[in-house]
C-alpha angles and dihedrals in degrees: 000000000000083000091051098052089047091054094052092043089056094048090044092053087039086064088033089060093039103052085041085049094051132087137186129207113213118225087265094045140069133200119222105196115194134178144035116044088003117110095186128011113282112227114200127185135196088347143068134283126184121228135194114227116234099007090054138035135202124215116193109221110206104236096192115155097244106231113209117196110219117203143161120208117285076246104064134224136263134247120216090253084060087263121149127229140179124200125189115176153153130232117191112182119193106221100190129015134185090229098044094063127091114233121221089231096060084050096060089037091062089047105251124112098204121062107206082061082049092061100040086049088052111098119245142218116260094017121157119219126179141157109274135188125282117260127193108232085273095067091257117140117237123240128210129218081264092064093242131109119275108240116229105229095157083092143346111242130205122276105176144305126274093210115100129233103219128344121183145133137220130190141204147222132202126176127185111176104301095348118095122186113195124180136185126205127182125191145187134184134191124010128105124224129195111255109196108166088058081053080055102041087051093049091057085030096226098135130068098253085063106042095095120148116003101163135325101301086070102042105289127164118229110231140152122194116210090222094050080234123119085187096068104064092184092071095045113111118173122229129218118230093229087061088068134041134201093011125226120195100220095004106065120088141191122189092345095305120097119244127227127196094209096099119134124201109188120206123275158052128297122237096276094049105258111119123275114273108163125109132233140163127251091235087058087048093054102040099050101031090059136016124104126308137010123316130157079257114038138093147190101195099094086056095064095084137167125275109193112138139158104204133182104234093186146358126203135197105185120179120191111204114226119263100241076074100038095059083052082076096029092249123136097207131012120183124185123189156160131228137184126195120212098356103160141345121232093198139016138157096199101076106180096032136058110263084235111041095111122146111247153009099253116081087253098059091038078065092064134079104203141142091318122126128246119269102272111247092224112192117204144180125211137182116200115196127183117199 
C-alpha cells in the first residue's frame, strides 16, 4: 500500500514539475530561454519550451504588431501646384516573425557552423554577378604573355547589389514677409546600377576615366620593338630615359627603330609569380579590358558602380502681391512665382552620368545605365489667383 502511494505521490510531483518546467509562447509573445546547455539564446515563437528552473531562465519578449499613426496637420499640406491635401493613415510593423528565423538545423544542413557566414553566403535579390579578373592568393591580378589581365570564366563572382539601402526626399519652407522660398530634395543611398556606356566610353578612351597614359608626362614607359609591332611582346625592349635626350615622338631612334613613351605595365604578376614586365599601350588596355561581350581579357566588374545621389527636385520663388493690388483685380489673394525642376545635385556617385537615366520602368531596368537621356532641367512661371 505504502509502495503504491509512493508511486502515485512521485507521478503526481513529476506533472506537477512539468507543468511548473514548461512554458508557452502565445501567438503575440516570444521566450528567450538562456543558460545552462544553451550556446546561444533560444528564441521560441507561438509553441512550448521546457526550462529548467535555477540553471536557466526564460524571458517573455512582447510580439505585438507596433501600430504607427500617420497625420498630417488639421491644416494640410501643400503641393507643390499650391493643392491641399489631408492624409490619415496606419502603419503595423511585425517585429518578429516564425518564418523569418534561420534554424540551426538549416545551417548545418547547408554546411556552415556559424550562422552569420550562413546569411552573407545566401543569394539576394538584386545581386550583380559578373567575370572578373584572375588574383594570385595575395590579391594581385594575373597577367597573361600578351601583357592584359587573365579573365577569370571558371565563375562569375559577385560585384555588388542593385537594391538600395534608403531613398527618400524631404522638402522646406521659408517664408519673409511676402516672399516664400520652397525647395524639394530627393535621395537615395546604396545600390549599384550597370553602366554600360561608361563600359563603352573606356573601351574607345574618350572619356577622363580612360585617358590613362598618353606619353610620358603622364606616366609613359619608353620602348622600341624591333618588329615595329606591339603586338609582338617578344621584340619590346624599354628604354631608359637616360639612354635619350631631348625626345622626339616620331623622330628618336634606337637601333634603327623609333621609340615611343606610351608603354604601359599594369600591375601585377605573370603566370609564374614574378612581377609583371611587359609593356602595352594604353589603347590595347582599354580596348581589350572593356567593350561589349566576353573575351579571355574582358570584364564587366568595373561597370557595376554606386548610385547613391541627393538631388533638388525643385526650387520655388513665390511672391504674393499686397492686397491693396490684388483688390484692384478683385481678387483676395494673388501669388506670382518661379520654379525650377532638377536643377543640381548635391551628391552623386555617379560623376560623368545623371543619377536617373536608367532604362525602364521595372527594378531591373532602373539597374542599368544604358542609351536614355538626363532628366530635363524645365524652368516655369505660375500665377495663382484666389477670387
Amino acid at each position: 500500500m505504502m509502495i503504491a502511494i509512493l508511486i502515485a505521490a512521485i507521478v503526481v510531483a513529476l506533472v506537477v514539475f512539468s507543468l511548473l518546467c514548461y512554458k508557452k509562447a502565445p501567438p503575440t509573445q516570444a521566450i528567450v530561454v538562456t543558460g545552462f546547455g544553451l550556446s546561444r539564446p533560444k528564441v521560441v515563437c507561438g509553441r512550448g519550451v521546457f526550462v529548467l528552473p535555477v540553471v536557466q531562465r526564460a524571458d517573455r519578449l512582447n510580439m505585438r504588431l507596433l501600430k504607427i499613426d500617420v497625420k498630417t496637420p488639421e491644416t494640410g499640406v501643400k503641393t507643390k501646384e499650391g493643392v491641399s491635401l489631408w492624409l490619415d493613415s496606419v502603419v503595423t510593423v511585425q517585429v518578429y516573425s516564425e518564418n523569418s528565423t534561420v534554424s540551426d538545423e538549416e545551417v548545418r544542413n547547408a554546411g556552415y557552423d556559424d550562422i552569420k557566414k550562413y546569411i552573407n553566403s545566401r543569394q539576394q535579390v538584386g545581386d550583380w554577378y559578373a567575370y572578373t579578373w584572375k588574383t594570385d592568393d595575395k590579391g594581385n591580378y594575373i597577367v597573361g604573355e600578351n601583357g592584359l589581365y587573365i579573365t577569370d570564366t571558371s565563375e562569375r563572382k559577385k560585384v555588388g547589389n542593385a537594391m538600395p539601402k534608403v531613398t527618400g526626399g524631404f522638402g522646406t519652407s521659408l517664408s519673409y514677409k511676402n516672399w516664400t522660398l520652397d525647395a524639394a530634395f530627393d535621395f537615395r543611398f546604396g545600390g549599384d546600377v550597370l553602366n554600360t556606356p561608361w563600359q563603352y566610353y573606356m573601351s574607345v578612351g574618350n572619356i577622363e576615366d580612360a585617358v590613362g597614359v598618353r606619353d610620358a608626362s603622364t606616366g609613359g614607359v619608353y620602348y622600341y620593338s624591333d618588329t615595329e609591332d606591339i603586338s609582338n611582346k617578344g621584340s619590346i625592349h624599354v628604354v631608359s630615359p637616360d639612354q635619350i635626350s631631348n625626345y622626339k615622338r616620331g623622330e628618336t631612334m634606337i637601333n634603327g627603330h623609333y621609340v615611343w613613351d606610351n608603354g604601359v605595365i599594369l600591375p601585377g604578376v605573370k603566370e609564374d609569380g614574378t612581377p609583371n614586365d611587359i609593356v602595352v599601350t594604353q589603347f590595347e588596355a582599354n580596348d581589350n579590358h572593356y567593350g561589349w561581350g566576353t573575351s579571355a581579357t574582358q570584364s564587366y566588374a568595373d561597370a557595376v558602380q554606386k548610385n547613391s545621389y541627393i538631388k533638388c527636385r525643385e526650387i520655388s520663388l513665390a511672391y504674393t502681391l499686397p492686397k491693396q493690388l490684388t483688390q484692384k483685380f478683385a481678387c483676395t489673394r494673388l501669388q506670382l512665382s518661379a520654379f525650377v525642376r532638377n536643377p543640381f545635385y548635391i551628391y552623386r556617385t555617379l560623376k560623368l552620368f545623371d543619377s536617373e537615366t536608367s532604362d525602364g520602368t521595372n527594378w531591373i531596368y532602373q539597374a542599368q545605365v544604358g542609351g536614355s537621356t538626363a532628366s530635363a532641367r524645365t524652368f516655369g512661371f505660375s500665377l495663382r489667383a484666389s477670387f
